[in-house]
Every structure is written in C-alpha cells, then in structure tokens.
N, C-alpha and C positions, 0 to 999 in steps of 0.2 A: 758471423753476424754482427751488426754494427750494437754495441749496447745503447739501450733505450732509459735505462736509468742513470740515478749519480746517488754516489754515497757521499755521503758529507762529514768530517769528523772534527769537532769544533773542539778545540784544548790549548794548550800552551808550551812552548820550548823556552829552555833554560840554556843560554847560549853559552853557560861553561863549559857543557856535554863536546864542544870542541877542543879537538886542538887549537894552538898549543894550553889552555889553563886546562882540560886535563890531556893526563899524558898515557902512553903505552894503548895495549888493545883495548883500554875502556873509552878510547875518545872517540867522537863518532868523527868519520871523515865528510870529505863534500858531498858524498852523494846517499848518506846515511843517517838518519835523523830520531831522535827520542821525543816522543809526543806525551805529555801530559793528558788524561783523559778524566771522566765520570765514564765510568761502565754503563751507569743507569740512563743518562741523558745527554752525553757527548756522539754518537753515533743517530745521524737520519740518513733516510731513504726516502730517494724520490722517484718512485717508480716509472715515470716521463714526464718532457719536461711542460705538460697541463695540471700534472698531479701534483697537488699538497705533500712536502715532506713531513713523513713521518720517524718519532722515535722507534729507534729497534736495539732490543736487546741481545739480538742472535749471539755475537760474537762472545758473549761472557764463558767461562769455561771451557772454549774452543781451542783447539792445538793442531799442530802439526806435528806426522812422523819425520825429522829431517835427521835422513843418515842412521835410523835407532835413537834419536835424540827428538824426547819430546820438545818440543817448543809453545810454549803459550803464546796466543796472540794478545792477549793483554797479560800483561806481569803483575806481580803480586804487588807491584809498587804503583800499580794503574799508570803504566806506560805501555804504547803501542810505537812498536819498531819499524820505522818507514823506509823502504827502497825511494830513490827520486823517481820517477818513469821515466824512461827515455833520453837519460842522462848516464855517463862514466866520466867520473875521474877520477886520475891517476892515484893507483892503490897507495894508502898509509901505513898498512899494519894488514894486508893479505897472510894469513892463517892458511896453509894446507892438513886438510883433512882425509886422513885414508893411509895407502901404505907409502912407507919409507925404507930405503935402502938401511940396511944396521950401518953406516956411515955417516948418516944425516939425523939418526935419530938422538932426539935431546939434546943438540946443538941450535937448531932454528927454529922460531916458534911462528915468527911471522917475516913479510918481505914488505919493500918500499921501493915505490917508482919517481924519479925523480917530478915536483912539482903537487905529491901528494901531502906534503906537510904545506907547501903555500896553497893552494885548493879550500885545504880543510880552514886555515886561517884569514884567509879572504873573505867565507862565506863569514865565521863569526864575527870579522870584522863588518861587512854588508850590514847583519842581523844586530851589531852593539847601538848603529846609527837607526835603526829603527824602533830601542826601548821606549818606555812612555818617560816622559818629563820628568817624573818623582825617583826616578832613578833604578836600581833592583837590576836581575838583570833576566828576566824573565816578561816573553813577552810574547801577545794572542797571536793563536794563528789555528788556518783550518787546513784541513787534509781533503783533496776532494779525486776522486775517480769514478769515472764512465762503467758502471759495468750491469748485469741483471741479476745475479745471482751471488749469495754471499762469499762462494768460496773462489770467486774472479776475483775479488780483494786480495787476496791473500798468496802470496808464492811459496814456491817448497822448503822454506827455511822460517816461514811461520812471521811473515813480514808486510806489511800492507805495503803494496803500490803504486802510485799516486804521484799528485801535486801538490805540495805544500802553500798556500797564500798565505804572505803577510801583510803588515802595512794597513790602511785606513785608506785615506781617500784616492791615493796612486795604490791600491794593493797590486803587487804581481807575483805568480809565479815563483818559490827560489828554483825551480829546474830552469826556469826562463834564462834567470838570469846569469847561473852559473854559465850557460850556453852562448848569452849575449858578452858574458865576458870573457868569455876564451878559458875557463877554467874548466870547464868539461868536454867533451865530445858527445855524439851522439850517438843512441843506442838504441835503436827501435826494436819492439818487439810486436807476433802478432797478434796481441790482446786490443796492442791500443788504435785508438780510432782517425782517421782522416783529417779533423781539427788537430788534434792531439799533436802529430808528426808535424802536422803543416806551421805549425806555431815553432813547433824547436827550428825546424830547415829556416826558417826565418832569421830567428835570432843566432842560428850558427853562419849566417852570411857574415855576420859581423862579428863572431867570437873566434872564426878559424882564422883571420886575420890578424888579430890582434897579438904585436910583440910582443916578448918575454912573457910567454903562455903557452899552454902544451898544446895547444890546436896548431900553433906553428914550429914546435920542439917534433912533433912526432912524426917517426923516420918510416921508410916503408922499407929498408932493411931491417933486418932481425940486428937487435941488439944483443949485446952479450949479459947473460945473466949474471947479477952481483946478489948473491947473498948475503954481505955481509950487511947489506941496505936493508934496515929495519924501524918499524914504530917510534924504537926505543931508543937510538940516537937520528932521530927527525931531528933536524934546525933548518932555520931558514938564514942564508937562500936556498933553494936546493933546485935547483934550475937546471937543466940537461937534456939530453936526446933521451928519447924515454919510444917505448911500444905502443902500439894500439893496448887498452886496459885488458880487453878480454884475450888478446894472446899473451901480455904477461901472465895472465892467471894459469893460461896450461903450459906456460915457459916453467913458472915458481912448481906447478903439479910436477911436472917429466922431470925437472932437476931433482928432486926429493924420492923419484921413485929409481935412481938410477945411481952407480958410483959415479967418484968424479965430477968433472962440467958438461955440460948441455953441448953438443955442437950443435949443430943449423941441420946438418942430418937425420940425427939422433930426435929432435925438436918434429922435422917434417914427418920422418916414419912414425912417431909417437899420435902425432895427430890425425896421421890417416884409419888409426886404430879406433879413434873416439873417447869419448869417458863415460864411464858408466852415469844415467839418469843425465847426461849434459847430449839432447838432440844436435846442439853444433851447425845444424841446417838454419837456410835461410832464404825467402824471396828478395829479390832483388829489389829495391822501392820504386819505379815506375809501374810494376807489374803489381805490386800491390796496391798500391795507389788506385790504378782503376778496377782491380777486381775484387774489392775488398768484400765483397757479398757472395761472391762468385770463386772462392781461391780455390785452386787444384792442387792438390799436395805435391807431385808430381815434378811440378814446377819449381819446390826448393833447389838449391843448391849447398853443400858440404862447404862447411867455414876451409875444410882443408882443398879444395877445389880453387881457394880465393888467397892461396899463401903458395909462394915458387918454391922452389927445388931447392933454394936457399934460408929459407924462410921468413922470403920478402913479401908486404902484404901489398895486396895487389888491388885491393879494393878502399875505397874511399869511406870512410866510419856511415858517414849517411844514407850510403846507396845497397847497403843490406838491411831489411827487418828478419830478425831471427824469431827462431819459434821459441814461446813460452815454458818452459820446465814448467811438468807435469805439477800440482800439487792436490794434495786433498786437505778438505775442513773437517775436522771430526771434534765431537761432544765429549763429553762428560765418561760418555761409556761407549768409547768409541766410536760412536756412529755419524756415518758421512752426513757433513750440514751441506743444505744444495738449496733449499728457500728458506725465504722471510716466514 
C-alpha cells in the first residue's frame, strides 16, 4: 500500500561525524548519518497530506531486537541513526557479524570497498559549503519519510529510514545528491513509494555517468576480495574496480565464514544458500512500478537468480527493488509499537 502520511524529524548534524575528521568504525559513511534531536519536539506526523502535523512522542524509549542486540532508536545522547533510502555507497568500515572460520577470528574487524573513504568525504565536503556564515560546524536539517505507521520508520538494526534535507532556499535531498553525483548507486526497496524511486532514477542518469566515480568504477564481474582493505587505513584517493555494495557485503560475510580466499564458486554456492533474516529477493522495477498497489509476492526474484556461474552481476543496480528486512518497534516493556 502506497503511504499516506510523512514523518518529519527536525534536528541538526555535525559534519565531523564524517570521514575523514573522524576515523575508524565511529565515522559515519555516505549513506549513514547521525541526527541530533529533542525527543520531546523534534519528531511530527502528518497523517495525509490535508492534515496538520502533529508532535508525537512515540518513539521515546523504543528499541529494536537486532541480532540479540538491543538497539535504541534514539540514543542516550539524543541522536537518531539514519539509513539514506534508496541510496548505497561503497562500504568504509563493513563489520561482519555472526560466525567466523577460527582463521579469521580476531584478525578483521571491518572491510573497505574502493571509493568508500572518497564517498564519505565528498558528502562532508558537500555539507561544510552549506554551514551558516558565523561559522561551527553544525548545521539544520530534517529527516523526512512516507510511511503510516511508526514502526515503517524504523529497520532491523534500530535505524530510521529516509531523506535527509538540507539547505535554505535550494534545500535538497543529501540521497539526491549523492546519486546526482555519482557517489552512490541505487538501491530501491519495497517500502518506498513511486515519487520516491522516480526521483533517484533521475538523478542517477546523470550520476552513473560521471568519471572518476563508482557509478562508472563498478564491474559486473565478481571482484576478488581484499581483506586487508579496512576503515582504518582509508586515504584518499582510493579509486578502483569495486562490486555492487550489497554483493560485497555477502563477498566480506562468505570470506569470514570460510578458510582461505573466496573463489567465484564458493561465493555463487554460498548465495544460493541465503542468509539468515536477509530475504535476498527482489521485483524487478518496471513491474513494480506499475503494480505498486497490486504486488504478487510470487513475482520476486532470488538476488542469486541475478549473479552467473561466475559471480558476475548481471543486473543493472536500478532495475531491482528488493524487499524490506523484517523489523519490529518495541517499548519500554517490550511491546510491539504499530500506532501513533
């Protein structure tokens, strides 16, 4: 069903949360953001779009189960942790979580795709030219997402979302822009709505073009996986042939759960297998597109259906919408939150 409201979350970012001024897994990457909030009055709801928004406080003491690890949606430090929507780029500091071969354990903590420390540095550069004049380096912005119900906000890692707006009288989009300038690819899921997609496919006409960028870096061969590519010696440049984002993420998983290196085999059988709570499935975006009211489950298709025998991708970043990972909103005492 198409959502009928918007939530709206009015705060502020502090563009040192980037790489490179900060370093290792506390920096957020391009597609990862730390939002400054009021619990009490930083959060409205606008039930549709004839309705007056309203404050809501739902989300105060809200968590998520992710993996046996509770996650708060707002932090004790009143920050709210944002996914971009419909946007990937190239991982900084990818963390695998779960099981490890006794050969890879307490050698690797995180992995790094070529183009993920220029990404991350791009946006904070984007975001330094938009502080206010007096200087600081913290500056407004709102978080907005389409949805009806409090716990469509939120994914299984305890994370809102969304779009980020900044800016004043040109305010846009930062998913827009990562996308308009070639620093991201595209990543539809099926939560988001019609508008929503049709905006990014825009601005990735002219971001998959754009030189010395991973929208024209990435290969539809399977790359070889490097390990030794980490957060923690990021510099730039770091420019190279790099994967689609979400197959390096079960490249970096199947290397960690296996001795040795990955081959292109070992990679393909692994992903016919699945991962646990990762559906993997996906409509194609023309069929989404027009049935968006109307989807047939039926009609997905297996991410591993869309990668060859070699583990070449075979499909174009924009022409799949993958499905949502499950998540739940729960309270105080654990009980699922589902309305305002």
């Amino acid at each position: 069903m198409t959502p009928k409201g918007m939530l709206t979350v009015v705060g502020s970012l502090d563009i040192q949360q980037f790489w490179p001024t900060t370093k290792g897994t506390r920096a957020s990457d391009g597609d990862t953001v730390h939002l400054k909030v009021d619990p009490n009055t930083s959060f409205l709801f606008q039930r549709s779009a004839s309705a007056k928004p309203k404050i809501t406080k739902v989300f105060i003491n809200t968590h998520v189960n992710d993996r046996g690890k509770v996650k708060q949606t707002i932090t004790a430090k009143s920050e709210i942790k944002i996914r971009l929507q419909g946007i990937d780029t190239p991982e900084l500091h990818y963390p695998v979580i779960g099981k490890r071969d006794p050969s890879k354990k307490g050698k690797f903590s995180d992995f790094r795709q070529p183009y993920g420390a220029s990404a991350a540095s791009a946006l904070q550069a984007h975001l330094q030219g938009l502080l206010p004049s007096g200087g600081g380096t913290v500056i407004p912005a709102r978080f907005v997402t389409q949805i009806n119900k409090p716990d469509d906000a939120i994914d299984s890692h305890g994370r809102f979302v969304g779009d980020i707006i900044v800016g004043t009288a040109a305010s846009q989009s930062i998913n827009t822009w990562l996308i308009e300038q070639g620093w991201a690819f595209p990543l539809f899921y099926d939560s988001m709505t019609v508008s929503e997609i049709t905006t990014l496919l825009d601005a990735w006409k002219t971001g998959q073009a754009v030189g010395g960028r991973p929208g024209k870096a990435m290969q539809k061969a399977l790359q070889a996986f490097k390990p030794d590519m980490s957060g923690k010696n990021a510099k730039l440049p770091d420019a190279g042939k790099l994967n689609f984002p979400k197959i390096f993420r079960r490249q970096a998983t199947f290397w960690t759960e296996i001795p040795g290196p990955l081959s292109a085999a070992q990679f393909v059988a692994r992903l016919n297998k699945k991962l646990p709570g990762k559906p993997d499935n996906a409509y194609f975006l023309d069929y989404f597109l027009a049935n968006i009211n109307k989807l047939n489950p039926k009609k997905r298709v297996t991410l591993a259906s869309q990668v060859g025998s070699q583990g070449q991708t075979k499909f174009k970043p924009e022409r799949l919408v993958f499905r949502e990972d499950p998540s739940t909103l729960l309270d105080a005492a654990n009980k699922k939150v589902t309305s305002w």
